[in-house]
C-alpha positions as CSV (number, residue, x, y, z in Angstrom):
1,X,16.8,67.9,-3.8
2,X,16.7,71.3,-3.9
3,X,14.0,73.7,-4.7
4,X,15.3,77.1,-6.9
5,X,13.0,80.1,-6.9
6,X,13.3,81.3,-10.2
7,X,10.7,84.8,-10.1
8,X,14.1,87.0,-10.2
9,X,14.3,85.9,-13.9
10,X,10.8,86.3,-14.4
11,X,11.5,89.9,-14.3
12,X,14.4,90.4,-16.6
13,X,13.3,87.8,-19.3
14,X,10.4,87.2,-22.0
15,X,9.8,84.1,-23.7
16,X,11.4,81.8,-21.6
17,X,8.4,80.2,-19.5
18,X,8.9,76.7,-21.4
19,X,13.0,76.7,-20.3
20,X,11.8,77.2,-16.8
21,X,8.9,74.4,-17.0
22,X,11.7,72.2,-18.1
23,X,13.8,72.7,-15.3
24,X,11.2,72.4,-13.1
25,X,9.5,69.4,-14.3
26,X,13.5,67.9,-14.4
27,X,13.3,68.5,-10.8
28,X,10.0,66.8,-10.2
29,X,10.8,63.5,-12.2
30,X,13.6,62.9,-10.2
31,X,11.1,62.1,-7.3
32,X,9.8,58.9,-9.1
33,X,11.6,56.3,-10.8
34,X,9.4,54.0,-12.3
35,X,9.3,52.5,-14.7
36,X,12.9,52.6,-15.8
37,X,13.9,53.5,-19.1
38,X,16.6,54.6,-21.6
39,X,17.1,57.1,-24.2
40,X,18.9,56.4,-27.1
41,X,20.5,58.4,-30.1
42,X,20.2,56.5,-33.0
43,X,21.4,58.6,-35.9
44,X,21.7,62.0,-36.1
45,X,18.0,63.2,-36.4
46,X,16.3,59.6,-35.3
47,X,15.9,58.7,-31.0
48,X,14.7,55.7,-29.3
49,X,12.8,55.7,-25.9
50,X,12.9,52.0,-24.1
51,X,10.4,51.5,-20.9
52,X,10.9,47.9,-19.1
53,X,7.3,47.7,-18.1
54,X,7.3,43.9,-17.4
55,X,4.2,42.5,-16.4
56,X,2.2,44.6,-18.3
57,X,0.8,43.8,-22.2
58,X,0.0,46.5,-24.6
59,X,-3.3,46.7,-24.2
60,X,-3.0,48.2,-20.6
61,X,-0.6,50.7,-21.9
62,X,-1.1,53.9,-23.8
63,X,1.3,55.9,-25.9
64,X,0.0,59.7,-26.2
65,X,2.0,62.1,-28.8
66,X,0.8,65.8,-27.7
67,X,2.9,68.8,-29.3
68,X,6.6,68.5,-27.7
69,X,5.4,65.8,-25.4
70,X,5.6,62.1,-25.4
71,X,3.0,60.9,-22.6
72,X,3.2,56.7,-21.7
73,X,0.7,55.4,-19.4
74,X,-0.3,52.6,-17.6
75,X,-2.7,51.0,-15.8
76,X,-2.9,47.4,-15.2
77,X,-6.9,46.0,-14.0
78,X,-7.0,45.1,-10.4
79,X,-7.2,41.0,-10.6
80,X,-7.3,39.2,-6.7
81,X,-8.0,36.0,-8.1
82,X,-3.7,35.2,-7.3
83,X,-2.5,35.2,-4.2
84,X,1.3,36.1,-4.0
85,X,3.4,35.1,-1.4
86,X,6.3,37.5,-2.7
87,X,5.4,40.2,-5.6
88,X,8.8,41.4,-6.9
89,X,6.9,42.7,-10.7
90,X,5.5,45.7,-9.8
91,X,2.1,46.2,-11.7
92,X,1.5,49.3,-10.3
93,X,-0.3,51.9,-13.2
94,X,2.1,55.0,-13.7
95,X,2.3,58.1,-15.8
96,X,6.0,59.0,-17.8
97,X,6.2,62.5,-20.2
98,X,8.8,63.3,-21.8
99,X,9.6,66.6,-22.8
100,X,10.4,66.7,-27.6
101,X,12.4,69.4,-28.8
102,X,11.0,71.4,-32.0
103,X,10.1,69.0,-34.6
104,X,10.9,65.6,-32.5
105,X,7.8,63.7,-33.9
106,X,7.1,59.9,-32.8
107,X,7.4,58.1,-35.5
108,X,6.7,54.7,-34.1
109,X,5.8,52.3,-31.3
110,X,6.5,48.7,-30.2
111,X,6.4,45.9,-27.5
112,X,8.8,43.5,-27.4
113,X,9.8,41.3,-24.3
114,X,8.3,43.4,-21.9
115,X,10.1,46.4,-23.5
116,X,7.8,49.5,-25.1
117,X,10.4,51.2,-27.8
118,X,9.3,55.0,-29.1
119,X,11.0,55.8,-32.2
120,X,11.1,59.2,-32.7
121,X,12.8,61.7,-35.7
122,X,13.1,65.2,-36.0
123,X,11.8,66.5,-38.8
124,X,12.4,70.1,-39.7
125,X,10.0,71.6,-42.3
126,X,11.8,72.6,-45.6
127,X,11.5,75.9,-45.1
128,X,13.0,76.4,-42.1
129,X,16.0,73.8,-43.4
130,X,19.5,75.8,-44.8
131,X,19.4,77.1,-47.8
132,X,22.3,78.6,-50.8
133,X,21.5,81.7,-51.8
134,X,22.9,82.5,-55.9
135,X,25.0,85.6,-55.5
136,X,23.7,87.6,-58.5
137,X,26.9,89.3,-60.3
138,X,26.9,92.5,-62.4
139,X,26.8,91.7,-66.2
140,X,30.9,91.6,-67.7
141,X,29.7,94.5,-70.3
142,X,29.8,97.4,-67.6
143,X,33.4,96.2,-66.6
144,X,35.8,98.6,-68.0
145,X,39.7,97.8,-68.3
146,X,42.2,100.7,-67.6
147,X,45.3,101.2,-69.4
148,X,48.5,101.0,-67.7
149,X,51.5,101.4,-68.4
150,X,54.7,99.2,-66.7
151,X,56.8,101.4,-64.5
């Protein structure tokens, strides 16, 4: 994959040090793969996250909500006891993020059949939601009618 050098931009643009972080960290994560997951739209302002992290129970996983990041790690104790003669589960421990817009809050968490689902909704603050504004007109009194007469 290829590299871009963005320190042209850095020159000619403020405020914009989190869009490049995202691209860079979108770069980065195509490096590692596991484990795989899906991101789902579930209504307009709700999302779901799914992880297949067989082999793994949720005690040995750890869901971390940090502002505009989702962190999901795990890390599965070290057990000889077994000995495999093909080990096709990987158990290895990883680290996902994944990068919330403004207002994306997790709203919940759960492990079903080896799948971890984050549920998460965007919630924006009342204040910074659409509002009508009333259009205060001039009272009918100053409102004079002129005489005319038909040509």
């Amino acid at each position: 994959m290829r590299a871009y050098d963005f320190s042209p931009l850095w020159r000619s643009t403020v405020g914009f040090d989190r869009l490049f972080d995202l691209v860079e960290t979108a770069q980065r994560a195509g490096e590692d793969n596991y484990p795989p997951y899906n991101i789902e739209r579930l209504g307009e302002d709700r999302y779901q996250i799914s992880l297949a992290i067989a082999g793994f129970s949720p005690n040995e996983v750890a869901v971390t909500a940090e502002q505009n990041a989702v962190t999901v790690e795990g890390n599965k104790p070290d057990r000889t006891e077994r000995e495999y003669l093909y080990r096709g589960i990987s158990a290895r421990p990883f680290k996902r993020q994944f990068n919330l817009a403004e207002y994306v809050q997790v709203h919940s968490s759960s492990f079903e059949n080896g799948l971890l689902k984050i549920e998460l909704v965007r919630e924006i603050p009342e204040a910074m939601k659409p509002r009508r504004i009333a259009i205060n007109a001039a009272p009918s009194d100053n409102v004079h009618q002129l005489e005319g007469k038909a040509a």
